[in-house]
C-alpha positions in Angstrom: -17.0 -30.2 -5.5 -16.3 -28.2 -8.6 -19.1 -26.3 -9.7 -17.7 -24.4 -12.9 -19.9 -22.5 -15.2 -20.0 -23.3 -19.0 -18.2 -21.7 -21.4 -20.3 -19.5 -22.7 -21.5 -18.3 -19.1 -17.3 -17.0 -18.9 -18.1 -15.7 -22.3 -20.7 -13.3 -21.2 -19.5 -12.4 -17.6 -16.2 -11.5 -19.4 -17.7 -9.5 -22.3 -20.1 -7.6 -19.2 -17.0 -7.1 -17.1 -14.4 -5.6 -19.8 -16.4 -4.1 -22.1 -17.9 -1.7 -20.2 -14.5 -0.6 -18.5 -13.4 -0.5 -21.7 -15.7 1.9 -23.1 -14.6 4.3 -20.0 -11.1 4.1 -19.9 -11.5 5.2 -23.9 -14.2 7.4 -22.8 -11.6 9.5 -20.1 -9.0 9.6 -23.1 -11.9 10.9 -25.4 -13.6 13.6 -23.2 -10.5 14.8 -22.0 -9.2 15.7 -25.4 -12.5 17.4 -26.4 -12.2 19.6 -23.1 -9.2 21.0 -24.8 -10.6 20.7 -28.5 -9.0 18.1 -30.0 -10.9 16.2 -32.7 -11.5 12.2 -32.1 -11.4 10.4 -35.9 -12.1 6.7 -34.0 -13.4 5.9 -30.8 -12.9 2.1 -30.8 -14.4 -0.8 -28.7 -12.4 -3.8 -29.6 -10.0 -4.5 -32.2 -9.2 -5.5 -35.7 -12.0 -5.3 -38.2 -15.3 -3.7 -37.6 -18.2 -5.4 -37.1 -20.4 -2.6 -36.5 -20.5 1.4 -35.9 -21.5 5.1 -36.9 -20.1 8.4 -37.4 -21.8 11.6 -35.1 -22.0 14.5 -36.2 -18.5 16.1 -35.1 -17.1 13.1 -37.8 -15.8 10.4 -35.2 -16.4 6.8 -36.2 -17.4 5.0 -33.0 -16.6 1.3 -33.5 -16.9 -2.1 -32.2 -14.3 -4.5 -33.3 -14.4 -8.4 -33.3 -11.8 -8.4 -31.0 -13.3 -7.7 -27.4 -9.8 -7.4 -26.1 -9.2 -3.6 -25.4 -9.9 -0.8 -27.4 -8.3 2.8 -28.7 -9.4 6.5 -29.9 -7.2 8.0 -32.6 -7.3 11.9 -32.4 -6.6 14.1 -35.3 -3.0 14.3 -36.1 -2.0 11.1 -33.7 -0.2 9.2 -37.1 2.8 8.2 -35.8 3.9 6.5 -32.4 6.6 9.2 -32.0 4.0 11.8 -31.9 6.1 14.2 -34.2 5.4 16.3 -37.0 4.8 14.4 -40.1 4.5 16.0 -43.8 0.6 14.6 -43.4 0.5 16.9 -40.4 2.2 19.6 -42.3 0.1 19.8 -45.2 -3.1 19.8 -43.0 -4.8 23.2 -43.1 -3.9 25.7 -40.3 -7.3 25.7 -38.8 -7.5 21.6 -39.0 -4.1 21.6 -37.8 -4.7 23.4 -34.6 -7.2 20.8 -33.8 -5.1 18.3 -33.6 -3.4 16.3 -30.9 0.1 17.1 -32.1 -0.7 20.9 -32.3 -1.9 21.0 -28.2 0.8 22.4 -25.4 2.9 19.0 -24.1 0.6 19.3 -20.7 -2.8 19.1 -22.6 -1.6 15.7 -24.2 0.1 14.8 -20.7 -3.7 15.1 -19.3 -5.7 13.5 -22.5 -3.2 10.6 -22.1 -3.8 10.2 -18.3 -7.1 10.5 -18.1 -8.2 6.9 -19.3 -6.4 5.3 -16.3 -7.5 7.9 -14.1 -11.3 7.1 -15.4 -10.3 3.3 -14.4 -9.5 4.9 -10.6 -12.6 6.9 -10.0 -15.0 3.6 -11.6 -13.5 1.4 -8.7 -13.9 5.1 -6.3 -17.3 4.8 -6.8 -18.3 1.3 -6.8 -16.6 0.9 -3.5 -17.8 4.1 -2.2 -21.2 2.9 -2.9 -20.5 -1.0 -0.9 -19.2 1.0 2.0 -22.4 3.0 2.2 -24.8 0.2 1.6 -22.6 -2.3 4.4 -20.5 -0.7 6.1 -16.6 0.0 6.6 -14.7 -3.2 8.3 -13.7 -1.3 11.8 -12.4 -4.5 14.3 -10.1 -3.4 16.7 -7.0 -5.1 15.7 -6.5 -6.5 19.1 -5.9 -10.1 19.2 -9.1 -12.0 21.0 -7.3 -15.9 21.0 -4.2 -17.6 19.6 -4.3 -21.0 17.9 -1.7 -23.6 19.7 0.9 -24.1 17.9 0.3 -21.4 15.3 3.0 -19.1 14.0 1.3 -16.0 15.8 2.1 -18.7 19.6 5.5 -18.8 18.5 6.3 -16.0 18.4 5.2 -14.9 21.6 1.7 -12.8 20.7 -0.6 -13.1 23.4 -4.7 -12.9 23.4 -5.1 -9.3 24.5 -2.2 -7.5 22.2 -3.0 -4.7 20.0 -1.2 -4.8 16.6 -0.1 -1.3 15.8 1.9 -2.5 12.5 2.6 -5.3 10.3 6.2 -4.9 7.8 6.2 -2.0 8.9 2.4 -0.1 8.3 0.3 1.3 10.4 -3.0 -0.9 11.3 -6.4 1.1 11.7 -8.1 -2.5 12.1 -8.2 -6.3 11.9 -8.6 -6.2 8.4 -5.3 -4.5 7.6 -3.6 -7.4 9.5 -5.7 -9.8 7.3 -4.8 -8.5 3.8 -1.1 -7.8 4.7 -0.4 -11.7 5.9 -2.4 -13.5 3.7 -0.8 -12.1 0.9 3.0 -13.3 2.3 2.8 -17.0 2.7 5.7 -18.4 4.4 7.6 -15.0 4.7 9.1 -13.6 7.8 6.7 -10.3 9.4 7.5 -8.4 11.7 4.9 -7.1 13.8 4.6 -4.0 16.5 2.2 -4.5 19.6 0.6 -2.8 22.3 0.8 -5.5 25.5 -0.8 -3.4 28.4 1.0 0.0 27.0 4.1 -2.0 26.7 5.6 -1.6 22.9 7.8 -4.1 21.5 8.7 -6.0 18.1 8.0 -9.1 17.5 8.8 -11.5 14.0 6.4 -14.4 13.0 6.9 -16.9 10.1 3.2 -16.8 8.2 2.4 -20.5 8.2 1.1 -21.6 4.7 -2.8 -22.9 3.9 -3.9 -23.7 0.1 -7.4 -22.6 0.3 -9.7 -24.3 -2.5 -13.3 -22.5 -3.3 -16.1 -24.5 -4.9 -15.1 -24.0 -8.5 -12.2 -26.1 -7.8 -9.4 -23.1 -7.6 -6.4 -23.1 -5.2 -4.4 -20.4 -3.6 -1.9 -20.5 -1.1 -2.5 -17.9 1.9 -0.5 -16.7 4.7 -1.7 -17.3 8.5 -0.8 -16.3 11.5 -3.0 -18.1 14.1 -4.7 -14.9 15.7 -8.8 -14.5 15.6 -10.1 -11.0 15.8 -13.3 -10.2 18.7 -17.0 -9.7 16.5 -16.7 -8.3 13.6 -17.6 -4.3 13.3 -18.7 -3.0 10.4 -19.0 1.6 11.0 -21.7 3.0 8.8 -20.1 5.5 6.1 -22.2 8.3 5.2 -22.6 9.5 1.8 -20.2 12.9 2.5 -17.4 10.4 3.8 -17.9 7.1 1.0 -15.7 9.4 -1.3 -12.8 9.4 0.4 -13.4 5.8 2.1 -13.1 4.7 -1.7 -10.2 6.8 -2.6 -8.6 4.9 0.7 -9.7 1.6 -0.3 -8.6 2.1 -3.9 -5.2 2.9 -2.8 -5.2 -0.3 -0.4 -5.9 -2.5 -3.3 -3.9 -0.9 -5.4 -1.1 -1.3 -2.9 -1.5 -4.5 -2.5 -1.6 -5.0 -6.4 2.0 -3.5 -6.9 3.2 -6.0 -3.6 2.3 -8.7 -5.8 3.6 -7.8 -8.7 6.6 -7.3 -6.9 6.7 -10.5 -5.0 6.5 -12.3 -8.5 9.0 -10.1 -9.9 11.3 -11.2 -7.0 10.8 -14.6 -7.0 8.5 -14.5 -3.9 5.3 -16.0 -5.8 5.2 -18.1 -9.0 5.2 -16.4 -12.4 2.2 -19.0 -13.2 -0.2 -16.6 -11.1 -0.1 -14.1 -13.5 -3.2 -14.4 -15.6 -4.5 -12.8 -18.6 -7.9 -12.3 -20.8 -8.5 -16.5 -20.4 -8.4 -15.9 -16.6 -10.0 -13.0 -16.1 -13.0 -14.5 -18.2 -13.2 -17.8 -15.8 -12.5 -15.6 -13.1 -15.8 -13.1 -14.1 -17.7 -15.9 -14.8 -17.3 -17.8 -11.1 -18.1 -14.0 -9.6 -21.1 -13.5 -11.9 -22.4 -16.7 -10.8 -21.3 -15.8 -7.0 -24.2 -13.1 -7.2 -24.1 -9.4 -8.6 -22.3 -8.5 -5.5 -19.4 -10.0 -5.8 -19.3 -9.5 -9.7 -19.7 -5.6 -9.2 -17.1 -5.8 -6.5 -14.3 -7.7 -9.2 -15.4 -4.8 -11.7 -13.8 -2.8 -9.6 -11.0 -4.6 -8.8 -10.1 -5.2 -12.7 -10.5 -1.5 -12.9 -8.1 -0.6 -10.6 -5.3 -3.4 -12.4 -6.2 -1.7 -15.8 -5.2 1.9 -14.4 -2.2 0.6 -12.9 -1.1 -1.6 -15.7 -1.7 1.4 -18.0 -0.2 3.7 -16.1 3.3 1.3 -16.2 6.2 3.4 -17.9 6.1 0.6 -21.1 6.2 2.4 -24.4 2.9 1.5 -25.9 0.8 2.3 -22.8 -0.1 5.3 -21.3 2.4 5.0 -18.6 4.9 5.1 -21.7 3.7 8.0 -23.4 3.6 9.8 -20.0 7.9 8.8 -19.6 8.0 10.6 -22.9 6.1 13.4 -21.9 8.2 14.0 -18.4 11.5 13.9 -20.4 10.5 16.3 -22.9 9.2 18.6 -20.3 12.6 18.1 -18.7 15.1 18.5 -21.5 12.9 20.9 -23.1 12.5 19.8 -26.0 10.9 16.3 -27.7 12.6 12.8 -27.7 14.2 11.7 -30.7 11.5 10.1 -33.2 14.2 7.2 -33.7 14.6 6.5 -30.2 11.0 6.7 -29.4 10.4 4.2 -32.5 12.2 1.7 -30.8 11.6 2.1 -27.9 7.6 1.5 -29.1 8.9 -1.7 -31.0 10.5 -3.0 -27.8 7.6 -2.4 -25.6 5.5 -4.5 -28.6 7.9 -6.9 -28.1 7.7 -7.4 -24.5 3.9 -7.1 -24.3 3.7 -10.1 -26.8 6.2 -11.6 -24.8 4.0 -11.1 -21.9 0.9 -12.2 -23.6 2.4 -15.2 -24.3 3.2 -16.2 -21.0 0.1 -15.4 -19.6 -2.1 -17.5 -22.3 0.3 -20.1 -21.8 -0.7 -19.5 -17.8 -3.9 -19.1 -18.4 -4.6 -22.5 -20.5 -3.0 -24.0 -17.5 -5.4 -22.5 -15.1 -8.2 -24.1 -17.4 -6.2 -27.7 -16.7 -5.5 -27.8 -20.7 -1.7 -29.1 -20.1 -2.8 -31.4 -17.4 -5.2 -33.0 -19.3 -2.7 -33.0 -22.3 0.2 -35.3 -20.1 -2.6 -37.6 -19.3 -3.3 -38.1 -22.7 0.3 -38.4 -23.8 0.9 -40.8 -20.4 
């Protein structure tokens, strides 16, 4: 049964899930370039025109725009994607001038510029620092308790009683691990390294494949192997050790992320599954209505995408300004403005591209083309 909320339900979950992170990842940018004294002329929620704001008293015009899609701050003396001197910058007064983002040493910009993914990082640090205090850390021995007939995990040999001590490869502190690494590689060969009775040996299964279909009517095809863990464990975290539990889990999801990106990027999984803003607001809206549990949890989880995706080395995000950054440090000297002006318009380019293909993915996802070939048929 599909039990999908209205529109305007998406509307609101989306608008409580991105705005907010958002505001932060601007927030990181802005705080970091006040720690070295650098003046903020916009700190912008949204795009396009303004539908509503204020100036404080150190002059920066905090904004909303009507376009709840991302958001920006300009600093003093940002006016051109190169970041070189201009003959605006020139003119400035020497004391203006030296507050400006141009005027700072290349590792004081390298930091401002990094700071709004890294804000993204520690929002998802603490979110699931604070789940693992409040339930818990999954700790199931990853030792196999049964093994379905006939299941991928039967043919290859694994046996109720093995420990799994890696899967592709990683290590396995618990069930969970074993989880999250197979159902993520439908149909693809693993290779797996067990303890039988402190006998090591290899062994390769073929992950079956299950669609799985929650109640909103979604479906995703998983990976299986066939083994069932003993009871669950859940280890209390205290509140010195939930830090760095979240810093681990952060980097397991995040891990996981890039795997998918690369599985799509190789052919692996469908380029349909990437999503964009249309998703993510159906997506916010079925968590929001799941209970603020699992909506908290998916803030953290579209934190984490937003710090990696900013952090990729595309001219136009941060990860692009950063390239800059590391071969000026390296050469010793800036990029040329002309190459880093097209390299900006090709990264515009591509993200357009990309936006493209993930409305176009998205409107799909929302059965828009399906129910367009039923009209046409």
């Amino acid at each position: 049964m599909n039990e999908a909320p209205g529109f305007l339900f998406y509307i609101l979950a989306f608008l409580l899930l991105l705005g907010p992170l958002v505001f932060l990842h601007e927030l990181g940018h802005y705080l970091a370039g006040r720690w070295f004294g650098i003046k903020a002329e916009v700190f912008s929620i949204g795009f396009g025109r303004e539908i509503g704001g204020f100036t404080d008293k150190r002059g920066t015009r905090g904004e909303v725009g009507w376009l709840p899609l991302g958001g920006y701050v300009k600093f003093a003396g940002d006016m051109n994607p190169a970041g070189q001197p201009s003959p605006e910058w020139l003119s400035l007064p020497a004391a203006e001038r030296a507050q400006t983002f141009q005027a700072k040493p290349l590792w004081q910009r390298a930091i401002v510029v990094a700071a709004g993914p890294l804000t993204n990082f520690i929002v998802a640090i603490l979110i699931l620092a604070a789940f693992f205090v409040a339930y818990g850390r999954p700790d199931t021995p990853a030792i196999v308790a049964a093994v379905q007939d006939g299941s991928p995990a039967a043919s290859a040999g694994i046996l109720p009683g093995d420990r799994i001590l890696t899967v592709g490869g990683r290590s396995v502190e618990n069930f969970n691990d074993v989880a999250k690494y197979v159902v993520m590689r439908p149909g693809e060969d693993i290779d797996l390294q067990i303890d039988r009775a402190g006998q090591i040996s290899e062994v390769t299964a073929t992950a079956g494949v299950r669609t799985m279909r929650d109640r909103f009517g979604n479906e995703e095809r998983v990976g299986l192997l066939g083994v069932q863990s003993g009871p669950q464990v859940a280890r209390p975290v205290s509140l010195l050790e939930a830090p760095w539990a979240g810093i681990q889990q952060t980097g397991a999801i995040l891990r996981m992320q890039i795997d998918g990106l690369g599985q799509i990027i190789t052919g692996r999984r469908s380029v349909e599954e990437l999503g964009g803003p249309l998703r993510i607001a159906k997506v916010s809206g079925e968590r929001f209505a799941m209970g603020a549990t699992e909506f908290v949890f998916l803030i953290a989880l579209i934190s984490i995408n937003l710090g990696f995706i900013n952090l990729l080395p595309v001219p136009v995000l941060d990860g692009g300004h950063l390239l800059f950054y590391a071969v000026e440090a390296v050469r010793r000297k800036p990029v040329e403005p002309q190459v880093i002006e097209w390299a900006f318009r090709g990264g515009v380019m591509a993200i357009l591209a990309l936006m493209l293909l993930v409305t176009f993915n998205d409107l799909g996802a929302f059965g828009v083309w399906r129910n367009l070939a039923g009209l046409i048929g």
